[in-house]
LOTINU-290791 format. One line per 5 residues: for each residue x, y, z of C-alpha. Coordinates in Angstrom, 2 decimals. Example, Ala and Ser with C-alpha at 12.3 -4.5 7.8 and 13.67 -1.06 7.14 Angstrom:
BEGIN
12.30 -4.50 7.80  13.67 -1.06 7.14
//
This chain:
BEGIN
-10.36 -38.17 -28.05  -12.23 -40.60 -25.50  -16.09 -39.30 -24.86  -18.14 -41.90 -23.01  -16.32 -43.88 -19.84
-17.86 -46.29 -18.14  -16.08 -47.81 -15.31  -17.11 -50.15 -12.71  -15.52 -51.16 -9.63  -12.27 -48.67 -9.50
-12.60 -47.45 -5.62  -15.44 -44.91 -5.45  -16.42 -45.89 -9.29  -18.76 -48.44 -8.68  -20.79 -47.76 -11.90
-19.72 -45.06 -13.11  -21.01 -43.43 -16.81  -19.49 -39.96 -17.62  -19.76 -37.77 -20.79  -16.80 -35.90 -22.08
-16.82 -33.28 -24.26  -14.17 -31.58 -26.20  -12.00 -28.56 -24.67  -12.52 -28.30 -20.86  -14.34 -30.54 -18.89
-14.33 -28.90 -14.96  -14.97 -31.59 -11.92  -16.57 -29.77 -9.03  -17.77 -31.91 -6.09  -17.72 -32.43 -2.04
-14.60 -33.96 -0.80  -15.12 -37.70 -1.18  -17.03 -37.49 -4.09  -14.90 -39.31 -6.98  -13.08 -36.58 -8.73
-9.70 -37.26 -8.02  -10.76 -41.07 -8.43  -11.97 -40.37 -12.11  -8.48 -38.35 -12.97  -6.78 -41.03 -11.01
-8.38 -44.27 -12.93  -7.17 -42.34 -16.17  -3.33 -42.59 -14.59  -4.11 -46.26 -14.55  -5.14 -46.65 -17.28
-2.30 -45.04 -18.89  0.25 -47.31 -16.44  -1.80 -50.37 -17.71  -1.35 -49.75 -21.22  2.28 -48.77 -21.13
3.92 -50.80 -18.62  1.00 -53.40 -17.88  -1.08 -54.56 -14.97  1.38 -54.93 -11.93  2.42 -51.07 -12.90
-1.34 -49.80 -12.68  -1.75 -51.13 -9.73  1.47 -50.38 -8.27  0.62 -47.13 -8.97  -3.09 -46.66 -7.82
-1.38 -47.94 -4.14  -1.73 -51.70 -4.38  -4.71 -53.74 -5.49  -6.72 -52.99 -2.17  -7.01 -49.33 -3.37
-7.96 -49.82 -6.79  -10.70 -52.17 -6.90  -13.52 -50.80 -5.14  -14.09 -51.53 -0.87  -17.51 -53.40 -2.67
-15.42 -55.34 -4.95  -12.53 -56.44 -2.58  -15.36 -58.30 -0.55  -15.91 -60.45 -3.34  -14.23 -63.80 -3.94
-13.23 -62.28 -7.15  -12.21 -58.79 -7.14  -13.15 -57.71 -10.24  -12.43 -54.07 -12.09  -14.07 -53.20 -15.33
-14.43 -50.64 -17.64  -15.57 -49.33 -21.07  -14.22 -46.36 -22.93  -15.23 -44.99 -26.76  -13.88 -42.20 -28.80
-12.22 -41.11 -31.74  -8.52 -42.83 -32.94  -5.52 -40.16 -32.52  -4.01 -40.15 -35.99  -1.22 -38.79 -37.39
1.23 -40.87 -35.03  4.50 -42.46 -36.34  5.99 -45.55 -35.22  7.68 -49.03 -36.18  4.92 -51.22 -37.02
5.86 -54.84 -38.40  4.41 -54.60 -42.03  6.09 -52.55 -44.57  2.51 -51.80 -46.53  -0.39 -51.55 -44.15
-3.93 -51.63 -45.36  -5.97 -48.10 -45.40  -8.72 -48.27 -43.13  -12.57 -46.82 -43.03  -12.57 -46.56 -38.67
-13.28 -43.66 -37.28  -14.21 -44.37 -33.60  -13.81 -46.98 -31.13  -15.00 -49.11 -28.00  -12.11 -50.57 -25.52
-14.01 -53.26 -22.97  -11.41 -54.14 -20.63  -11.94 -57.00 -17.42  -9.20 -57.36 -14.49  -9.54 -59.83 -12.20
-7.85 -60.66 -8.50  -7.61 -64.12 -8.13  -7.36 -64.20 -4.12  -6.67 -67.91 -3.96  -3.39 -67.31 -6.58
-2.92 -63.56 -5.33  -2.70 -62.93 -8.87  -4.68 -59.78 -11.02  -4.61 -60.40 -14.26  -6.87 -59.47 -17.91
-9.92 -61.73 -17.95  -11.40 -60.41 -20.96  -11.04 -57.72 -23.34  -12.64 -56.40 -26.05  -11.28 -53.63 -29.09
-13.71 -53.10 -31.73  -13.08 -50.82 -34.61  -15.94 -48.56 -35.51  -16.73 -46.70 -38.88  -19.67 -45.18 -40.96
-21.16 -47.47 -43.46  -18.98 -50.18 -41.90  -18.80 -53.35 -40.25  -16.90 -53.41 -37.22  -13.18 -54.95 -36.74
-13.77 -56.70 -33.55  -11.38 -58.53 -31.49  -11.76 -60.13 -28.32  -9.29 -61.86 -25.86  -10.69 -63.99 -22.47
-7.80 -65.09 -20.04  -8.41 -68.43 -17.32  -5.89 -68.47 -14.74  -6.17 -71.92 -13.37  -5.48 -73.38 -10.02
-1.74 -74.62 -11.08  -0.91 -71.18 -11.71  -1.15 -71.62 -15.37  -3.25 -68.98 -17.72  -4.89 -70.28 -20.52
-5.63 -67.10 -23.38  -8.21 -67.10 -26.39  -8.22 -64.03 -29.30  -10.51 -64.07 -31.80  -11.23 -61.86 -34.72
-14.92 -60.84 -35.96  -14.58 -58.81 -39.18  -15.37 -58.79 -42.40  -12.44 -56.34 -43.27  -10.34 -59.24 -45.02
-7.56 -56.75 -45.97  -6.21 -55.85 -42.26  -7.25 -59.19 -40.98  -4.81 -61.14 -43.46  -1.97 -57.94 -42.88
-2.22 -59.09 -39.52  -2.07 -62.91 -40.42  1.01 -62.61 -42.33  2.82 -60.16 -39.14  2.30 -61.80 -36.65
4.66 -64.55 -36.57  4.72 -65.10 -40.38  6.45 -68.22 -40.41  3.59 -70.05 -37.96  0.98 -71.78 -39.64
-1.63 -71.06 -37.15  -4.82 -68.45 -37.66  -3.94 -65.15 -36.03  -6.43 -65.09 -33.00  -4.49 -68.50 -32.48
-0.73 -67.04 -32.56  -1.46 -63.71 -30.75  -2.96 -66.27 -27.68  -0.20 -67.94 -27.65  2.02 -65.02 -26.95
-0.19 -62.53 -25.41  0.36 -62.37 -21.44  -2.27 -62.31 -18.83  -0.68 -59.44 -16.83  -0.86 -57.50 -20.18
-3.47 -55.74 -22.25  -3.52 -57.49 -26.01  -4.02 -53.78 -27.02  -0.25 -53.27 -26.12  0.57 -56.01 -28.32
-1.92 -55.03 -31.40  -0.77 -51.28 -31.09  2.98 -52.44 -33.02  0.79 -54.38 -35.53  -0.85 -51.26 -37.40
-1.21 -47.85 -36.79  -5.03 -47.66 -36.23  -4.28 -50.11 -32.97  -1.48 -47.69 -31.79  -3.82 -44.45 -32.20
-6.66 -46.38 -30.25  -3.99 -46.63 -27.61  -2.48 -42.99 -27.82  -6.42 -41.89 -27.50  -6.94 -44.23 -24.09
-3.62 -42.47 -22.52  -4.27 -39.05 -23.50  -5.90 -37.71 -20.13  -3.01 -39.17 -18.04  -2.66 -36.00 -15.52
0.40 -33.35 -14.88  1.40 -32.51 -11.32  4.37 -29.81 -12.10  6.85 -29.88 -9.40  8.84 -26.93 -9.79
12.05 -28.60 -8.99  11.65 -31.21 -11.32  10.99 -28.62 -14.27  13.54 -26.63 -12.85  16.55 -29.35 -13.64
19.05 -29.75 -16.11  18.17 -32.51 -18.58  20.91 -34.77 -20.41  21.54 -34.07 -24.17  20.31 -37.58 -25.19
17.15 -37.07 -23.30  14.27 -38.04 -25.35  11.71 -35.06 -25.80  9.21 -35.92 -23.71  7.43 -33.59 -20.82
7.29 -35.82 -17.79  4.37 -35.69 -15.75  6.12 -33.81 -12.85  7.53 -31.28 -15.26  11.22 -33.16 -15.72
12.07 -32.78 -19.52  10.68 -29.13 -19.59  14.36 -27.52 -20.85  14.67 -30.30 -23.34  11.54 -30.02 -25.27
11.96 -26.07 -25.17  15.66 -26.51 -26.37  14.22 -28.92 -29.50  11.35 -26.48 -29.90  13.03 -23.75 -30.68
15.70 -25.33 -33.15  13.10 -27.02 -34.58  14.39 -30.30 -33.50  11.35 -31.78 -31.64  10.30 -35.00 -32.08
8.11 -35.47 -29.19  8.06 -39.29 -27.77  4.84 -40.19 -25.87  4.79 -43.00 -23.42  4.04 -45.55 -26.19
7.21 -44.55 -27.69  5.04 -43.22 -30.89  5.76 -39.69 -32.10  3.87 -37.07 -33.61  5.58 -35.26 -36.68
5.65 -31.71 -36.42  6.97 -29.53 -39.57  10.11 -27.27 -37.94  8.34 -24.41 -38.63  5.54 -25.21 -36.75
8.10 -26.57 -34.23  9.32 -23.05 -34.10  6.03 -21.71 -33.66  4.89 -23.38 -31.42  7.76 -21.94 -28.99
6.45 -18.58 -29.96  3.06 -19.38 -28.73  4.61 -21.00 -25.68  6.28 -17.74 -24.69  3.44 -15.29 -25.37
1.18 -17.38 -23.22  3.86 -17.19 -20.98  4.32 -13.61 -21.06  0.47 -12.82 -20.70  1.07 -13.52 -17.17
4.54 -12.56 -17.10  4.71 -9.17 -19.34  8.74 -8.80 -18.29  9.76 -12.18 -19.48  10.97 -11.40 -23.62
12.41 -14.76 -24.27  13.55 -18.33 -23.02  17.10 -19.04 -23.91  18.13 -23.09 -23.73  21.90 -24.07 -24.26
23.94 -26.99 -24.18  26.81 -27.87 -21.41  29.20 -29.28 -23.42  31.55 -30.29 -20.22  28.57 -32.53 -18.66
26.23 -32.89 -21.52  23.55 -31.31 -20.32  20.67 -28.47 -21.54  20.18 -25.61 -18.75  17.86 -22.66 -19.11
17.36 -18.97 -18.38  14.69 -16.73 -18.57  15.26 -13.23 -20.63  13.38 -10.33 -18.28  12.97 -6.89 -19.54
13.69 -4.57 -16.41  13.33 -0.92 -15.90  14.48 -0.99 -19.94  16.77 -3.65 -19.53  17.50 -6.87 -20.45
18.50 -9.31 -18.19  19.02 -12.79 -17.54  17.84 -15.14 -14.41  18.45 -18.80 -14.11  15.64 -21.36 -14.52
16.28 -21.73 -10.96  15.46 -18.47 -9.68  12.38 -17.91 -11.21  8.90 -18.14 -9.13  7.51 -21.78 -8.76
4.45 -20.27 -10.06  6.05 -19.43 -13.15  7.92 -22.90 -13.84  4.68 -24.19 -12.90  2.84 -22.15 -15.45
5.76 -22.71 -18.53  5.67 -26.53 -17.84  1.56 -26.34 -18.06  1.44 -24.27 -21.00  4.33 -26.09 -22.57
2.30 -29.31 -22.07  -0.76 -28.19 -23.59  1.19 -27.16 -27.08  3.50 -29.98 -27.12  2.78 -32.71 -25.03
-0.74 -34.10 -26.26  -0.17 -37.24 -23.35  -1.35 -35.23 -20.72  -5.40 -33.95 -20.44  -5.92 -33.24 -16.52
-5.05 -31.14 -13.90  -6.08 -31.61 -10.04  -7.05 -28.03 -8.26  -4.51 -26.00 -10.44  -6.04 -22.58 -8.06
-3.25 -23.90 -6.07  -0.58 -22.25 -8.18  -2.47 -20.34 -10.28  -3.51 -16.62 -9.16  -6.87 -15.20 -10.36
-5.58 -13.80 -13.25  -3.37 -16.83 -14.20  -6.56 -18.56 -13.60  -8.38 -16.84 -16.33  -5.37 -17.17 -18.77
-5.63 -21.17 -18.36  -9.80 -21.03 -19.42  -8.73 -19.03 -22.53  -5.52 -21.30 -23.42  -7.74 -24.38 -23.27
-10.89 -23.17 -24.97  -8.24 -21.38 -27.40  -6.19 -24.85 -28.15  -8.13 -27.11 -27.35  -11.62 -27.24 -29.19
-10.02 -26.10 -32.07  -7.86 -29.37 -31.84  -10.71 -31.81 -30.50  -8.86 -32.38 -27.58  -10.61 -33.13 -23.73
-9.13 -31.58 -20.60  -10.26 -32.54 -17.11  -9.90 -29.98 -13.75  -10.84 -30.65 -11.06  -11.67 -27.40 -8.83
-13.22 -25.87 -5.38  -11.99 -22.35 -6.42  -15.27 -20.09 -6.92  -12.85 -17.39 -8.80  -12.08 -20.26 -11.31
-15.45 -21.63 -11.94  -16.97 -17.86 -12.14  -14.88 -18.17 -15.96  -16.36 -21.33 -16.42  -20.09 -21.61 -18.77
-22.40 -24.13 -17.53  -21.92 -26.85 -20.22  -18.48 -27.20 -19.02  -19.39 -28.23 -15.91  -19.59 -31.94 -14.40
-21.01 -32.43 -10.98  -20.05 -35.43 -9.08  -22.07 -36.71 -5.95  -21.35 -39.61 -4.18  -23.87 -42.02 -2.59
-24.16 -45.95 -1.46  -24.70 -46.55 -5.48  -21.11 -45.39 -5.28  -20.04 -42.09 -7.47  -22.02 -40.38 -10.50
-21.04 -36.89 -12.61  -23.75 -35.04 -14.42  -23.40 -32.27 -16.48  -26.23 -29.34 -15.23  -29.78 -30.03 -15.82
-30.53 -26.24 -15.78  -28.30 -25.12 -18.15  -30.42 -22.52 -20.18  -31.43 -21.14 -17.11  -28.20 -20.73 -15.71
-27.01 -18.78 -18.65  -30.27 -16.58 -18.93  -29.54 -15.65 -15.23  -25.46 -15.12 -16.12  -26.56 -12.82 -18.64
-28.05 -10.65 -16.36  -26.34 -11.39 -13.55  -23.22 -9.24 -11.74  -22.04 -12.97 -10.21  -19.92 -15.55 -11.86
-21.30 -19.51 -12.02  -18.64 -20.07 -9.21  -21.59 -17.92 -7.29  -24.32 -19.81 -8.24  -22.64 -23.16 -7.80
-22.00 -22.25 -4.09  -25.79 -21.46 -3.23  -27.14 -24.41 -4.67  -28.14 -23.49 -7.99  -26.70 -25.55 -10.17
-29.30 -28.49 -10.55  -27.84 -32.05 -11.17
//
């Protein structure tokens, strides 16, 4: 779970410092004022760590959009950011040593530099910084600083400040075993500039690889109804795309208990097949608070193409009956794919303006599904909202206000909180209300 962010330099971030806190975290704001730029430097932060640095920026629209109008006047663009929270264990993977080492870290900081080297047109990782954090403990600490010379040529240092001489020598004898060299030493040597040397520590021990699936769990979902909509190959892996593609796979393996859900990092998360198959319950009575007709999902396989296809079960007038995936409201795709995400697709943990698909009433069924999962599971969600209907279910600790100004773009939560609920309390308006006039203070 990340819960401090500190990011300076990403377009309207110029130093930015936001709090998170577990369950839902709802971005309200002017247009202009950095909320979609907060949900968006998560995106790229997720496209940095799993496909490295000319992804990101390929996908935040070239490097003039993601480092900051400030920045990009520099002779040095430069884009950099701190994030802490808490390690997502529990994740599976193939890691190089057969016996890894317990560890004592519970937390962590990820300092992370890019630079634009105009004269080279090359952005690359000038410096970066993991350092493992427990109670009683002292910290695991390994830092990386990249020079990208004028011949082109990038010259890499790693070094390791621990006194944790268990993981330290695991990761001696892993990483390239048969080179004589010190490990800070071999991981240089190998590590690329236009890659983070987290993505090469996270298939060196698991505590690396849950730092990682932390960082990339608020990557946002945009549903596109005829992306969720589609047929999905047999060998598809089980993984919920952000757009919604994989949707009729991962309810097909859901409800045979045959899930094995692969993230981004290609890690998975082992669920027991009866929790597999309860989960699908949940997924469908979520799905039917909005929907009372719908009784079931049915997924089958094509054996002609090799394909999984859908339907939705709909109790009518006292009958059952059966609709393709493909006839059903985008609403409702929208709303299965969201819900579907938030039991089984932990790789997703924001939402832009979802009052755009969601009704009033689906509106209030979203607060309760993310306070409901959510909290319980120490997970963050970001929204970002203008709807008054959905902020009137929000409380006031849940809120984070973003204004924008020449010092570039800052979130608070409410000032006035205890006031604001006093006045709730008593009140026949919503906080939507309250937000409008001007009374939230931040």
């Amino acid at each position: 779970m990340i819960y401090d962010v500190e990011v300076h330099g990403y377009r309207s971030l110029l130093s930015a410092k936001i709090s998170l806190k577990p369950g839902l975290n709802v971005l309200v704001g002017a247009n202009g004022s950095g909320k979609t730029n907060l949900i968006n430097f998560f995106d790229f932060l997720t496209a940095l760590l799993t496909d490295g640095v000319p992804s990101a920026f390929e996908r935040a629209g070239g490097a003039a959009h993601a480092f900051s109008m400030e920045s990009m006047r520099d002779e040095e663009p430069t884009l950099q950011f701190t994030i802490r929270g808490t390690p997502q264990l529990g994740v599976t993977g193939v890691f190089r040593g057969a016996e890894e080492p317990r560890v004592p870290y519970t937390s962590y900081e990820y300092d992370c530099t890019i630079k634009y080297n105009k004269a080279l047109r090359v952005v690359f990782v000038a410096r970066e910084r993991v350092s493992l954090l427990g109670s009683g403990v002292v910290p695991f600490v390994v830092t990386r600083e990249t020079v990208v010379s004028h011949s082109d040529q990038a010259a890499s240092r790693v070094d390791f400040q621990t006194q944790d001489v268990d993981l330290y020598r695991y990761l001696g004898r892993i990483i390239y075993p048969k080179d004589d060299r010190a490990a800070g030493e071999r991981l240089a040597a190998s590590v690329s500039p236009h890659w983070p040397l987290l993505a090469h520590l996270e298939h060196e021990h698991q505590i690396f690889a849950a730092v990682s699936l932390s960082l990339v769990s608020l990557a946002s979902i945009n549903v596109r109804p005829e992306a969720a909509r589609r047929s999905t190959s047999i060998s598809d892996l089980s993984m919920l795309r952000d757009d919604g593609a994989g949707l009729v796979s991962v309810l097909y393996r859901l409800k045979r208990g045959q899930y094995y859900p692969v993230n981004r990092r290609r890690f998975t998360t082992s669920i027991p097949q009866n929790n597999q198959r309860a989960i699908f319950k949940s997924i469908l009575n979520w799905v039917s608070e909005v929907n009372p007709d719908i009784t079931d999902i049915e997924t089958s396989p094509n054996n002609d193409d090799a394909t999984l296809s859908a339907d939705v079960l709909m109790n009518l007038d006292g009958q059952q009956r059966k609709f393709a995936f493909r006839k059903i409201s985008d609403g409702t795709v929208k709303w299965l794919a969201l819900v579907t995400a938030l039991f089984a697709a932990p790789a997703y943990g924001a939402i832009e303006e979802p009052e755009n698909f969601l009704d009033p009433r689906m509106q209030e069924i979203f607060v309760k599904l993310v306070r409901d999962r959510l909290i319980s599971a120490d997970r963050v969600f970001l929204v970002s909202t203008h709807s008054e209907s959905l902020l009137n279910l929000c409380t006031p600790d849940e809120l984070l206000v973003f204004r924008f100004d020449r010092f570039g773009t800052t979130a608070r939560r409410p000032n006035n909180q205890a006031e604001l609920r006093a006045v709730l309390k008593s009140s026949r308006f919503g906080l939507g209300h309250y937000y409008r006039v001007g009374a939230v203070d931040a």
